[in-house]
VMD Tcl script that builds the backbone (N, CA, C; Angstrom):
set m [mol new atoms 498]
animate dup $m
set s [atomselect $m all]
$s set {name element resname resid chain x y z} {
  {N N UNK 1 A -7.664 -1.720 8.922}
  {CA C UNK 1 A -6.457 -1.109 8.401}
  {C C UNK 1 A -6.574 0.421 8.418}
  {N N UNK 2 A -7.825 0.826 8.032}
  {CA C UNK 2 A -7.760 2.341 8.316}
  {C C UNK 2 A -7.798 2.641 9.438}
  {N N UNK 3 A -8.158 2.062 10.605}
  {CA C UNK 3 A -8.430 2.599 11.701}
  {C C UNK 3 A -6.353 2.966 11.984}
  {N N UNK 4 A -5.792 1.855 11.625}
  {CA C UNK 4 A -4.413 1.477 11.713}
  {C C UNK 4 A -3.665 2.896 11.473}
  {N N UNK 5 A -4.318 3.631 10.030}
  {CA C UNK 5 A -3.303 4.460 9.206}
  {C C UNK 5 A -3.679 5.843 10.233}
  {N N UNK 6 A -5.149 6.167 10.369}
  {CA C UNK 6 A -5.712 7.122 10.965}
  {C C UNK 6 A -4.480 7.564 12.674}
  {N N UNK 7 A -4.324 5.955 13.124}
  {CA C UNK 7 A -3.767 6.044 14.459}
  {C C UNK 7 A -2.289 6.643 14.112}
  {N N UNK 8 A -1.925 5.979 12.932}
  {CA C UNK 8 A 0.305 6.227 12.881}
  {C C UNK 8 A -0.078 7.931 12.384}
  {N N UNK 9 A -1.108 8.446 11.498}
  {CA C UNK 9 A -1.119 9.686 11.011}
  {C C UNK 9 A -1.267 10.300 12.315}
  {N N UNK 10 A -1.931 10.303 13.239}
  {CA C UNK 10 A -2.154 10.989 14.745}
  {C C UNK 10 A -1.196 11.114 15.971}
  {N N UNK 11 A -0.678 9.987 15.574}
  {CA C UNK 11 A 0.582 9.926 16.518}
  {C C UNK 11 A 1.790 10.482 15.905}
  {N N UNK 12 A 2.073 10.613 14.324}
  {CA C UNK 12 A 2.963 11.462 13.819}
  {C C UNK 12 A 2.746 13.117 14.258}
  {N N UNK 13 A 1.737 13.409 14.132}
  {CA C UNK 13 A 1.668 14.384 14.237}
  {C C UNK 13 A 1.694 15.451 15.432}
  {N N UNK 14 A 1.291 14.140 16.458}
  {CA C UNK 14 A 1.336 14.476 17.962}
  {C C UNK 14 A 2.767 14.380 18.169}
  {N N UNK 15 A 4.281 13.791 18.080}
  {CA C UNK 15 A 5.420 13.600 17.702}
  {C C UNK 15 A 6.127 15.162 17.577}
  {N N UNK 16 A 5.356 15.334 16.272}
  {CA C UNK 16 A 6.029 16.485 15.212}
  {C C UNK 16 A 5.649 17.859 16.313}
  {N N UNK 17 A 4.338 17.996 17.197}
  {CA C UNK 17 A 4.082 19.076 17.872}
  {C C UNK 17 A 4.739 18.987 18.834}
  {N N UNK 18 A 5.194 17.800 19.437}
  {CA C UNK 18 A 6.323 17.604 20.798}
  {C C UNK 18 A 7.328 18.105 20.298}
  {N N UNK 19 A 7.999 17.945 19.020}
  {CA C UNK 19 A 9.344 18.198 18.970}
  {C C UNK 19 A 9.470 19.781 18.583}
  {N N UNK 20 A 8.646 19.923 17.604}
  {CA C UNK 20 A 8.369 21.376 17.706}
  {C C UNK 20 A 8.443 22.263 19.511}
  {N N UNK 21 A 7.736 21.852 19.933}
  {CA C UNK 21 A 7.969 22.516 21.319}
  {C C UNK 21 A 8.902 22.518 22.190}
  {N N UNK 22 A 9.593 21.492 22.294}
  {CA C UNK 22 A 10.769 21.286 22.768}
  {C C UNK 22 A 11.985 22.415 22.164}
  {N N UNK 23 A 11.742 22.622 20.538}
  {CA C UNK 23 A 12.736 23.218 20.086}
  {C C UNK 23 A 12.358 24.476 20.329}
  {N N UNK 24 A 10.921 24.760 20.044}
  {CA C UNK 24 A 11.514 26.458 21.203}
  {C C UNK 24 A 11.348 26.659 22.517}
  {N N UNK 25 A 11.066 25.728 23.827}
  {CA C UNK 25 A 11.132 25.944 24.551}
  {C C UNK 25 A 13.279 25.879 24.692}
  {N N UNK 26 A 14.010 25.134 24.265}
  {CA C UNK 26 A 15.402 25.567 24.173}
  {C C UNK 26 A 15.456 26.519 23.814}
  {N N UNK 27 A 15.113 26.991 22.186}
  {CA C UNK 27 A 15.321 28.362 22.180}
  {C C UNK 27 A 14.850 29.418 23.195}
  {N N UNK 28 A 13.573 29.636 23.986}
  {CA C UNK 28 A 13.432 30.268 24.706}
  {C C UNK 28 A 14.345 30.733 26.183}
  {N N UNK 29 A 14.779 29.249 26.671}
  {CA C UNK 29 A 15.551 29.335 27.548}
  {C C UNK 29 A 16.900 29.364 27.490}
  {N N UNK 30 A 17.497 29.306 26.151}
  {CA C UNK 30 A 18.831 29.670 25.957}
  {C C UNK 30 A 19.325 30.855 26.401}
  {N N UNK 31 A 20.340 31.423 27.888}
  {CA C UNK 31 A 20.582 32.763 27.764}
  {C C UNK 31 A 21.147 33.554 26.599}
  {N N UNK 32 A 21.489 34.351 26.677}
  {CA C UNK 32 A 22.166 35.298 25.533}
  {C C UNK 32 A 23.404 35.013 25.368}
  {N N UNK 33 A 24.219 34.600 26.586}
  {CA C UNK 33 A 25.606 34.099 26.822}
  {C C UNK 33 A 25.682 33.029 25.948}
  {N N UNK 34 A 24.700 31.837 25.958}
  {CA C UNK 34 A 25.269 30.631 25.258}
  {C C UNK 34 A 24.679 30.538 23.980}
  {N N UNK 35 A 23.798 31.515 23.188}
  {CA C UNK 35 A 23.315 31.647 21.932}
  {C C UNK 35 A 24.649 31.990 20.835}
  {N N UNK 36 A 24.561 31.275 19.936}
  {CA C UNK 36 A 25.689 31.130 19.210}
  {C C UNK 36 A 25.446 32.363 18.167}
  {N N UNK 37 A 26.084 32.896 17.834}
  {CA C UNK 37 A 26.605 34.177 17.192}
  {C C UNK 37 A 26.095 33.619 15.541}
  {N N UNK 38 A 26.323 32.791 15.016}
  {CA C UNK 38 A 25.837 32.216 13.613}
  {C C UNK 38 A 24.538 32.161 13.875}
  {N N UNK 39 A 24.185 32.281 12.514}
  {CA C UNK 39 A 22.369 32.316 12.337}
  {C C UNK 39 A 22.209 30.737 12.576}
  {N N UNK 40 A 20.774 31.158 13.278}
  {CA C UNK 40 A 20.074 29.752 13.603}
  {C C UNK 40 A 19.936 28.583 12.226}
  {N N UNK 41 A 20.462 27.425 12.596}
  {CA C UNK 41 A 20.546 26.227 12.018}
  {C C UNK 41 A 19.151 25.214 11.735}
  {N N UNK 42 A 18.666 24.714 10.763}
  {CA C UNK 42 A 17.785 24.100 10.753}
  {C C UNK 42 A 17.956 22.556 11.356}
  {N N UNK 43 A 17.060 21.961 10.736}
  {CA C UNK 43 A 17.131 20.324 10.842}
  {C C UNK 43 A 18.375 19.694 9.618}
  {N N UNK 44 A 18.391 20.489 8.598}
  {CA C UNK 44 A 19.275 20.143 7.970}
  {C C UNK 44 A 20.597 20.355 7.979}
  {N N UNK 45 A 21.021 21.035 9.028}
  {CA C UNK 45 A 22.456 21.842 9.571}
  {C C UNK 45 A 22.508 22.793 8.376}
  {N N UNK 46 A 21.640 23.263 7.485}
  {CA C UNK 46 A 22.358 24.496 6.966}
  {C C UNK 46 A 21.560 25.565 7.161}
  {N N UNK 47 A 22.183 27.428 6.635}
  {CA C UNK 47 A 21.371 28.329 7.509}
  {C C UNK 47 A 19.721 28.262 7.314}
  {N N UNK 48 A 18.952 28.293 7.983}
  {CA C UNK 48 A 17.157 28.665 8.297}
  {C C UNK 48 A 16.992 29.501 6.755}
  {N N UNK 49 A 17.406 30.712 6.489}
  {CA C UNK 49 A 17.015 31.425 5.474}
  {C C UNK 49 A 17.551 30.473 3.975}
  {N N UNK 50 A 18.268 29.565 4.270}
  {CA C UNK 50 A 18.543 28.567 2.751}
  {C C UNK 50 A 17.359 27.592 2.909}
  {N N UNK 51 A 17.152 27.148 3.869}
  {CA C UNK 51 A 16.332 26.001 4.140}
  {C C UNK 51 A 15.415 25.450 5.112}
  {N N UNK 52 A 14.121 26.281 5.299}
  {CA C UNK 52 A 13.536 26.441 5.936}
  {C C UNK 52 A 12.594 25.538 5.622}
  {N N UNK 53 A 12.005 25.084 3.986}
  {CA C UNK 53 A 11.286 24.220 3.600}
  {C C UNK 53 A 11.823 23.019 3.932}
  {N N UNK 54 A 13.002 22.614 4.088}
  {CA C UNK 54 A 13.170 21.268 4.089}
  {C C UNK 54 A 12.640 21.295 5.950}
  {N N UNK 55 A 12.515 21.437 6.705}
  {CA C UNK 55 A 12.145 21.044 7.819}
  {C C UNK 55 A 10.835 21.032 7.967}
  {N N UNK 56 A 9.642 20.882 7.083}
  {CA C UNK 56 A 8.540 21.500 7.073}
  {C C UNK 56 A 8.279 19.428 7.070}
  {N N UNK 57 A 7.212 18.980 7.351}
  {CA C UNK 57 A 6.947 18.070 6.788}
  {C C UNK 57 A 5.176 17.852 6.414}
  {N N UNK 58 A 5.359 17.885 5.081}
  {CA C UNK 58 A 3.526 17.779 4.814}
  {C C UNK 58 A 3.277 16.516 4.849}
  {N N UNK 59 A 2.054 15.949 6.197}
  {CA C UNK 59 A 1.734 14.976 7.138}
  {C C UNK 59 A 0.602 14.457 5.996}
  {N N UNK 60 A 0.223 15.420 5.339}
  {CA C UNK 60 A -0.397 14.926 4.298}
  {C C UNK 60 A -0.083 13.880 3.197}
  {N N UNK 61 A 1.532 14.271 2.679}
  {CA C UNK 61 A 1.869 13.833 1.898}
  {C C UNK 61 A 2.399 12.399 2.355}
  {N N UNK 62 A 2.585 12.444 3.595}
  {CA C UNK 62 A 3.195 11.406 4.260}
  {C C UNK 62 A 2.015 10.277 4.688}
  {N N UNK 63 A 1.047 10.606 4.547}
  {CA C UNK 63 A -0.398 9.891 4.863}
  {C C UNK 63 A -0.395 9.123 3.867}
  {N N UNK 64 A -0.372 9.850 2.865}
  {CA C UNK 64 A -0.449 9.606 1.233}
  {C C UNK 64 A 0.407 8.387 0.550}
  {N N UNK 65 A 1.545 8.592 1.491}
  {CA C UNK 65 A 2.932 7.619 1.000}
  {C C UNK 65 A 2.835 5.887 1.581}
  {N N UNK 66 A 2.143 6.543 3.132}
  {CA C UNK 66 A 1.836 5.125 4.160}
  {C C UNK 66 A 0.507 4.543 3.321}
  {N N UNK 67 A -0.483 5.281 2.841}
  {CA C UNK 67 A -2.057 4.643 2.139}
  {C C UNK 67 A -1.024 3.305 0.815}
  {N N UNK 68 A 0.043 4.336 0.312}
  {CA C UNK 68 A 0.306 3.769 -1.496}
  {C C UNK 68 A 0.885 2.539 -1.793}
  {N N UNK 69 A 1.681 2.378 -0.268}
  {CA C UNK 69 A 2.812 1.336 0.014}
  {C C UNK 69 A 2.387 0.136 1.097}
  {N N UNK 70 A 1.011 0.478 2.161}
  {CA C UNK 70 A 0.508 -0.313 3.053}
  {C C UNK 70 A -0.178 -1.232 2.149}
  {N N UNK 71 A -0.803 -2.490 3.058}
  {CA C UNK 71 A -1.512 -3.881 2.820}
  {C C UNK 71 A -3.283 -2.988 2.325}
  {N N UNK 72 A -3.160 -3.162 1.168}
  {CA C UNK 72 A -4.184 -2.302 0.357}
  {C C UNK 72 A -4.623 -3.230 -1.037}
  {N N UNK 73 A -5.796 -3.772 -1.456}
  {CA C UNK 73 A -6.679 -4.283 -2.307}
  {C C UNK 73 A -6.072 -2.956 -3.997}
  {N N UNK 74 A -5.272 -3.504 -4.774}
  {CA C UNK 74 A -4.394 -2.951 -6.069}
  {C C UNK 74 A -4.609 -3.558 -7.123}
  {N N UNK 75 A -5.076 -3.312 -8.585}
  {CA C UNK 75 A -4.631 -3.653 -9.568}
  {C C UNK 75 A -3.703 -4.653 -9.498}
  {N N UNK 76 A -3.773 -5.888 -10.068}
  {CA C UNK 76 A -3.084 -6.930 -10.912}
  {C C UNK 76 A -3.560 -7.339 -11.748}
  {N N UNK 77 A -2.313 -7.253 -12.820}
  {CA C UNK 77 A -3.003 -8.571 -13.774}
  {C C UNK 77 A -2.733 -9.502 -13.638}
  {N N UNK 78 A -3.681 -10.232 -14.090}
  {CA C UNK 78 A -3.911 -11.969 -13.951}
  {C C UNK 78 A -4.076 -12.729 -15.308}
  {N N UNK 79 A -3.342 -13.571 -15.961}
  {CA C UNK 79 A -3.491 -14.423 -16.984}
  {C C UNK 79 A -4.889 -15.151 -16.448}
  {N N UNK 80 A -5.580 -15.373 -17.365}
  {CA C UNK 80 A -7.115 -16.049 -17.651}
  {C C UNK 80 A -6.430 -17.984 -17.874}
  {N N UNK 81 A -5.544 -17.842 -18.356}
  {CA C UNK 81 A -5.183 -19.371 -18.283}
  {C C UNK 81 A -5.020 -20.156 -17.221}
  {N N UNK 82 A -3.936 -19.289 -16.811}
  {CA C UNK 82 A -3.246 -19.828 -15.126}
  {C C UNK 82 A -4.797 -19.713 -14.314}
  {N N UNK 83 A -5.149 -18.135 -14.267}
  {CA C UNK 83 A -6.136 -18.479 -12.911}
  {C C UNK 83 A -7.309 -19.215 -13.148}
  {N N UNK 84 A -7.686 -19.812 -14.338}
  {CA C UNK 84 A -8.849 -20.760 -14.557}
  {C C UNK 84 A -8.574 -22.438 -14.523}
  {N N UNK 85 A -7.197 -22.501 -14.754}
  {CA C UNK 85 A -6.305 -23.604 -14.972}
  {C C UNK 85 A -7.066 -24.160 -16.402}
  {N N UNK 86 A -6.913 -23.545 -17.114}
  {CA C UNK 86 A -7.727 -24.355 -18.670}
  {C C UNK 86 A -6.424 -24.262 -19.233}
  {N N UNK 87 A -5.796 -25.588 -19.685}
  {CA C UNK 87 A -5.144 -25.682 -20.829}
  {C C UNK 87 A -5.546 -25.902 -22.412}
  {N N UNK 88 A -7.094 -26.182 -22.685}
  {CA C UNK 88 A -7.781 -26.332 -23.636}
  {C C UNK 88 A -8.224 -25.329 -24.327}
  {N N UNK 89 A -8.345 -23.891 -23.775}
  {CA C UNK 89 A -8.926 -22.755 -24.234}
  {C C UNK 89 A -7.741 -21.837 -24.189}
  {N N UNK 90 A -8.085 -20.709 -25.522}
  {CA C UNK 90 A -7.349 -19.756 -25.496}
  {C C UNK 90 A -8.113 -18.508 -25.123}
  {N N UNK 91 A -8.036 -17.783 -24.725}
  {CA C UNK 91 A -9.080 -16.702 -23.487}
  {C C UNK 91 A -8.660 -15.198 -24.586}
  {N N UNK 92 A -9.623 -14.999 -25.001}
  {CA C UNK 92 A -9.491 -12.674 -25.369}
  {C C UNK 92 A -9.828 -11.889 -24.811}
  {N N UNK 93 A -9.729 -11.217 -24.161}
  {CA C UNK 93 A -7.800 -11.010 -23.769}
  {C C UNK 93 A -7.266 -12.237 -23.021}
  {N N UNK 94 A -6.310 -12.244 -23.097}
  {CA C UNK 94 A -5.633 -12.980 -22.784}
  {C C UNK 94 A -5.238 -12.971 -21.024}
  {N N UNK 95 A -5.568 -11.814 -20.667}
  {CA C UNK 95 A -5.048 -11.118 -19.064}
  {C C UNK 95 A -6.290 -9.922 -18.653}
  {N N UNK 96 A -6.532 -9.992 -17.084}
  {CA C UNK 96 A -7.661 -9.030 -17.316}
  {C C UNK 96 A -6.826 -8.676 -15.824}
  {N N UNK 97 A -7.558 -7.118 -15.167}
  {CA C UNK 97 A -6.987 -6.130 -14.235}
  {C C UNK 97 A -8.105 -7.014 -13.393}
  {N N UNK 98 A -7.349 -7.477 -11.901}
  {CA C UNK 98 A -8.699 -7.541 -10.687}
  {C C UNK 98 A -7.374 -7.170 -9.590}
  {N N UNK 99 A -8.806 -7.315 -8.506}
  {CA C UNK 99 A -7.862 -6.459 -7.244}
  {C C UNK 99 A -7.705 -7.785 -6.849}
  {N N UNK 100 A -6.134 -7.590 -6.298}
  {CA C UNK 100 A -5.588 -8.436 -5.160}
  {C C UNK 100 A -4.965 -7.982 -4.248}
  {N N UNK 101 A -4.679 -8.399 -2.745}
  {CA C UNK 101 A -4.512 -7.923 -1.790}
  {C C UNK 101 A -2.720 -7.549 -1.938}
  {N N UNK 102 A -2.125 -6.827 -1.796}
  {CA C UNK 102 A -0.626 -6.277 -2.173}
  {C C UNK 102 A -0.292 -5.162 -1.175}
  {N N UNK 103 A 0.826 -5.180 -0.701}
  {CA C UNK 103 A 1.794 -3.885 0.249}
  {C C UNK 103 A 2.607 -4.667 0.985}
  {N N UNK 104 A 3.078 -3.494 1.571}
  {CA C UNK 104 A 3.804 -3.809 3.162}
  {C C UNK 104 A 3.121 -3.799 4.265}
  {N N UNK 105 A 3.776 -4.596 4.787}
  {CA C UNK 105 A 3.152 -5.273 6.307}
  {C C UNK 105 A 4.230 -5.255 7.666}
  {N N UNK 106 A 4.821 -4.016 7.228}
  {CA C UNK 106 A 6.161 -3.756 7.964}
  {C C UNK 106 A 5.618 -3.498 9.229}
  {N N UNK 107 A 4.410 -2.841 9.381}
  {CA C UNK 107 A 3.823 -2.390 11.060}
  {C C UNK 107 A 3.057 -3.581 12.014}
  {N N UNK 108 A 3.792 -4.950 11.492}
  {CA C UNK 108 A 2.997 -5.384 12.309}
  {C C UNK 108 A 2.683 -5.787 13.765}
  {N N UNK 109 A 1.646 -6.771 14.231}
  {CA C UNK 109 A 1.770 -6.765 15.657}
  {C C UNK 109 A 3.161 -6.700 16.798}
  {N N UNK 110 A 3.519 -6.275 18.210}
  {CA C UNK 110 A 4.786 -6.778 18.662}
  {C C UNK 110 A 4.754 -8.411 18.296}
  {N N UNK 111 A 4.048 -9.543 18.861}
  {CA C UNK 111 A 4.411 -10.930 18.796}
  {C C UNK 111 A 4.565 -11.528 17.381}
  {N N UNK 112 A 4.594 -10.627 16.192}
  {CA C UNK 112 A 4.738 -11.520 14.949}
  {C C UNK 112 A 5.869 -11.030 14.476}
  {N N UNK 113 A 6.763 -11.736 13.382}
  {CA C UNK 113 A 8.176 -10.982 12.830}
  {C C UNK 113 A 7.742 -11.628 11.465}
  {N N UNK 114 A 6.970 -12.366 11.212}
  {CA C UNK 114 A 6.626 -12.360 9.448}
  {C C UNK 114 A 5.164 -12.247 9.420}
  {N N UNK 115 A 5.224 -11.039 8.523}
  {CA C UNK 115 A 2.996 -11.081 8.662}
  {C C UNK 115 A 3.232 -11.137 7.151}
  {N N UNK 116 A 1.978 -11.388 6.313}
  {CA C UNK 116 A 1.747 -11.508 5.258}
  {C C UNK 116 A 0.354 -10.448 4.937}
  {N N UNK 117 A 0.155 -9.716 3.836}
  {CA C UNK 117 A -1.349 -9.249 3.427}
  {C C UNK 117 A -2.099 -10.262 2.996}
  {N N UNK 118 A -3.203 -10.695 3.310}
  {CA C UNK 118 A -4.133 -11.733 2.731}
  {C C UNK 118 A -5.333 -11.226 2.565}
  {N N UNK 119 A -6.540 -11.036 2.032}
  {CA C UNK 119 A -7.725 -10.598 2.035}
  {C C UNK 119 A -8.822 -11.388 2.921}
  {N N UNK 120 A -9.359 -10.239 3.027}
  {CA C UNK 120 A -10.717 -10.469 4.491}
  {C C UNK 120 A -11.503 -10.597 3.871}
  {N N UNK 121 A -12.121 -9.706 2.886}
  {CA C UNK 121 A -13.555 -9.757 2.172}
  {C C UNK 121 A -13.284 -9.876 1.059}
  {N N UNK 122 A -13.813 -10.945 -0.118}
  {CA C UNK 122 A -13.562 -10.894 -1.554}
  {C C UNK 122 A -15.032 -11.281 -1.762}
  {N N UNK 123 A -15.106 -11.164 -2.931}
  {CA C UNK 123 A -16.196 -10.913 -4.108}
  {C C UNK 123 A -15.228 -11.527 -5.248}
  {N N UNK 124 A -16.851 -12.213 -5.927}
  {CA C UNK 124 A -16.409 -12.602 -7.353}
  {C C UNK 124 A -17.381 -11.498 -8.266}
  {N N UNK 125 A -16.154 -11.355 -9.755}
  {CA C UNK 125 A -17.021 -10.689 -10.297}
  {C C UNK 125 A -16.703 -11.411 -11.938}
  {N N UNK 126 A -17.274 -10.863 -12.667}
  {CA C UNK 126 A -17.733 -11.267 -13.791}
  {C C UNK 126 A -17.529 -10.992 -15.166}
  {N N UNK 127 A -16.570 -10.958 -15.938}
  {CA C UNK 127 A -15.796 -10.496 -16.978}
  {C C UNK 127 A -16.246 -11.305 -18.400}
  {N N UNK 128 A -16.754 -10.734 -19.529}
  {CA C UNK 128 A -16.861 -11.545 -20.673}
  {C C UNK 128 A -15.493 -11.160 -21.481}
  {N N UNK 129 A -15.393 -12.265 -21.637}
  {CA C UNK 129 A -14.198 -12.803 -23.014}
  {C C UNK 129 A -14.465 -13.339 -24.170}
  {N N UNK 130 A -13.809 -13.745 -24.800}
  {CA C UNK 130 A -13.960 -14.416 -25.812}
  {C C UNK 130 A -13.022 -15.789 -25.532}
  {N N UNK 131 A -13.559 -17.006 -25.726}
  {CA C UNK 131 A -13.228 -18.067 -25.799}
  {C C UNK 131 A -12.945 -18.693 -26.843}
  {N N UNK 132 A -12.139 -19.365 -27.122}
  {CA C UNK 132 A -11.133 -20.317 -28.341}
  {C C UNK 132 A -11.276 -21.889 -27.894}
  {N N UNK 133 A -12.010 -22.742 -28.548}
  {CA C UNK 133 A -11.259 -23.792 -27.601}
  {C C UNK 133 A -11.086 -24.982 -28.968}
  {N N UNK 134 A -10.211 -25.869 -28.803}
  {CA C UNK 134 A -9.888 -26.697 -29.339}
  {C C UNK 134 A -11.024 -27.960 -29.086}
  {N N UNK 135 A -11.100 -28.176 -30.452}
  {CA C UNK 135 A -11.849 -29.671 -30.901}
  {C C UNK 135 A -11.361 -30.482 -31.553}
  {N N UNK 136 A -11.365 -31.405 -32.097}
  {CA C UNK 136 A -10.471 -32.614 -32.441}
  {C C UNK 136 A -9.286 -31.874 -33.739}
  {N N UNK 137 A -8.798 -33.006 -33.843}
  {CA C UNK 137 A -6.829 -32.635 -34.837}
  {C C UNK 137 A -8.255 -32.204 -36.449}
  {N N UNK 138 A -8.086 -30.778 -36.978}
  {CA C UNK 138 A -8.401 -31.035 -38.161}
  {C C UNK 138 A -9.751 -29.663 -38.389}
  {N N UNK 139 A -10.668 -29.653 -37.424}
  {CA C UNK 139 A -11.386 -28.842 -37.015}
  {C C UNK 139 A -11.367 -27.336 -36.586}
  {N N UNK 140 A -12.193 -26.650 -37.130}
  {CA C UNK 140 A -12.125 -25.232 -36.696}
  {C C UNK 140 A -11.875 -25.336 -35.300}
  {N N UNK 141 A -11.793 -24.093 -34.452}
  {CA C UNK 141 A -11.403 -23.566 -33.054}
  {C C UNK 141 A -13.211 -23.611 -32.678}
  {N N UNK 142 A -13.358 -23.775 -31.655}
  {CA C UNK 142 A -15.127 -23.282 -31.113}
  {C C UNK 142 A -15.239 -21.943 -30.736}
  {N N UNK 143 A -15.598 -20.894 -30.989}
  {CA C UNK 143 A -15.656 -19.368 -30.814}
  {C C UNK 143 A -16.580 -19.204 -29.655}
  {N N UNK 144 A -17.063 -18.381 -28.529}
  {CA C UNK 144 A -18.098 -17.954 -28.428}
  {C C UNK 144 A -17.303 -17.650 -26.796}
  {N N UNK 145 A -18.632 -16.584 -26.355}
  {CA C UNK 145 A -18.484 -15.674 -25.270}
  {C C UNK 145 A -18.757 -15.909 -24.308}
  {N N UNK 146 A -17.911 -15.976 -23.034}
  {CA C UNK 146 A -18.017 -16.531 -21.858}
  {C C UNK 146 A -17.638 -15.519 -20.654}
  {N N UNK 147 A -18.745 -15.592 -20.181}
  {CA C UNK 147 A -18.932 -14.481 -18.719}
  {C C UNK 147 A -17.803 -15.489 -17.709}
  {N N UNK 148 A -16.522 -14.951 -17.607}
  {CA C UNK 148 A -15.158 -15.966 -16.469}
  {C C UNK 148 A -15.667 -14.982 -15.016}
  {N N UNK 149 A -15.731 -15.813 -13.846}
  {CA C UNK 149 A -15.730 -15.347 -12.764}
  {C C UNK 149 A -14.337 -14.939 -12.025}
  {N N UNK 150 A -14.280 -14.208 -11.718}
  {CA C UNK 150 A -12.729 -13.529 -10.970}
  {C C UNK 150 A -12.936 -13.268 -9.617}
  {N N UNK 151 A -11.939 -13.810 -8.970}
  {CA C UNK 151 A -11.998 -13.588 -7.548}
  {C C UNK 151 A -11.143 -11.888 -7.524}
  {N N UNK 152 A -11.909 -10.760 -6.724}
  {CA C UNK 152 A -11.481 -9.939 -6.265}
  {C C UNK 152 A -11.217 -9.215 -4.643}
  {N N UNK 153 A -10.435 -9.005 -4.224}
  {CA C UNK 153 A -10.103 -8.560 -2.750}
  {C C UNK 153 A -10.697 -7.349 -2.658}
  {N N UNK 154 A -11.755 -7.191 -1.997}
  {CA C UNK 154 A -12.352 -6.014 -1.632}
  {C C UNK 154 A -11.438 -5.442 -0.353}
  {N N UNK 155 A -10.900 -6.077 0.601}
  {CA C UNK 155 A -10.543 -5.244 1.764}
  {C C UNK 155 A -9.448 -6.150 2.111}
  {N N UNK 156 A -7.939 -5.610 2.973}
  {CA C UNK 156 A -7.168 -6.782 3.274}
  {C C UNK 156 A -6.588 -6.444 4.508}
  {N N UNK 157 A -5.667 -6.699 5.329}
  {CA C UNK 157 A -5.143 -7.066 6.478}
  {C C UNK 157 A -4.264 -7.541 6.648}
  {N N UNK 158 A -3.422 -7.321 7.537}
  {CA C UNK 158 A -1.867 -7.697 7.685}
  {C C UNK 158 A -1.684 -9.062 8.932}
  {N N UNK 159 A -1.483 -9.693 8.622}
  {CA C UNK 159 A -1.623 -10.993 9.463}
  {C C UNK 159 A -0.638 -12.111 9.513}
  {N N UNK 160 A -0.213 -12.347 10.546}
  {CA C UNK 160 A 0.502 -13.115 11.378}
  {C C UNK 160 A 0.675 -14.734 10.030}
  {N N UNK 161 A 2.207 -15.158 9.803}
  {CA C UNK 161 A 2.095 -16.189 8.689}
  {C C UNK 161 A 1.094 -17.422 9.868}
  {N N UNK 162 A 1.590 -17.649 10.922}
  {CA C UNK 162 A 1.046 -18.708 11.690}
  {C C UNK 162 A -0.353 -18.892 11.854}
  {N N UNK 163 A -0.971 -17.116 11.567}
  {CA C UNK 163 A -2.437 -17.438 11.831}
  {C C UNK 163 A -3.474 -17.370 10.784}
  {N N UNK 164 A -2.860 -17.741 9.816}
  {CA C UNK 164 A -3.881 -17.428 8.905}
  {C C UNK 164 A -4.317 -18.718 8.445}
  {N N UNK 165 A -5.396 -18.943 8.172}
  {CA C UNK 165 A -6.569 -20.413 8.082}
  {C C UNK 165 A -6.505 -20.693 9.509}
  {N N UNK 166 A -6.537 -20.381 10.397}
  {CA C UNK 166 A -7.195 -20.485 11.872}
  {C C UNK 166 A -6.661 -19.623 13.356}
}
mol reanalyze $m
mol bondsrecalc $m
mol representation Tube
mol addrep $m
């Protein structure tokens, strides 16, 4: 995936220096005859001296935007109930933060039109809680501390719905 972001950031930018050049090689070759008498116009059609920043684009920030929103390993929370499937225990906390694989997958291959993010590399890791669990009608709760294993997405990938499990 990084190799992915590295390539669209390189090719934006190779883009942005084409078009740049293009626009003053017109300006250069415009005679004097067909140069328009109004001050030069930006990208935004209004005058250069109002708005010169808006045509600027920081490739940085735009790197930044493709990293926040692409198929990227993010914070979720996860209920301890659901992902253990225990209906017998009550879990403290109740919800804990692990990474799961989450974004857009809008760039994907030409031959696919639905890709999904799924994770490549996961790791389990290891969270203590506090456990509750029920013992017969009448009886205290059973207390005590339990190291829950959590599946986490270390790295993920944008992939084809058809090809994923083979």
């Amino acid at each position: 995936m990084k190799g992915f972001l590295h390539q669209l950031y390189s090719t934006l930018q190779n883009e942005l220096k084409v078009a740049l050049a293009l626009k003053i090689t017109a300006a250069l070759i415009s005679t004097p005859s067909t140069r328009s008498k109004d001050p030069p116009e930006t990208c935004t059609g209004y005058p250069r001296q109002l708005h010169t920043s808006m045509c600027e684009v920081d490739l940085n920030l735009l790197k930044e935007e493709v990293r926040l929103y692409s198929c990227t390993p993010r914070n979720i929370s996860v209920s301890l109930r659901e992902e253990l499937k225990r209906t017998d225990t009550i879990y403290w906390p109740g919800c804990l933060l692990v990474k799961r694989c989450g974004g857009n997958c809008a760039c994907c291959s030409l031959g696919c039109h639905d890709c999904q993010c799924v994770p490549i590399k996961v790791s389990k890791k290891y969270h203590e809680v506090l456990q509750l669990r029920y013992r017969s009608p009448g009886k205290p709760l059973q207390k005590s501390l339990a190291d829950v294993g959590l599946e986490h997405h270390e790295e993920c990938d944008c992939v084809c719905k058809g090809k994923i499990g083979g």
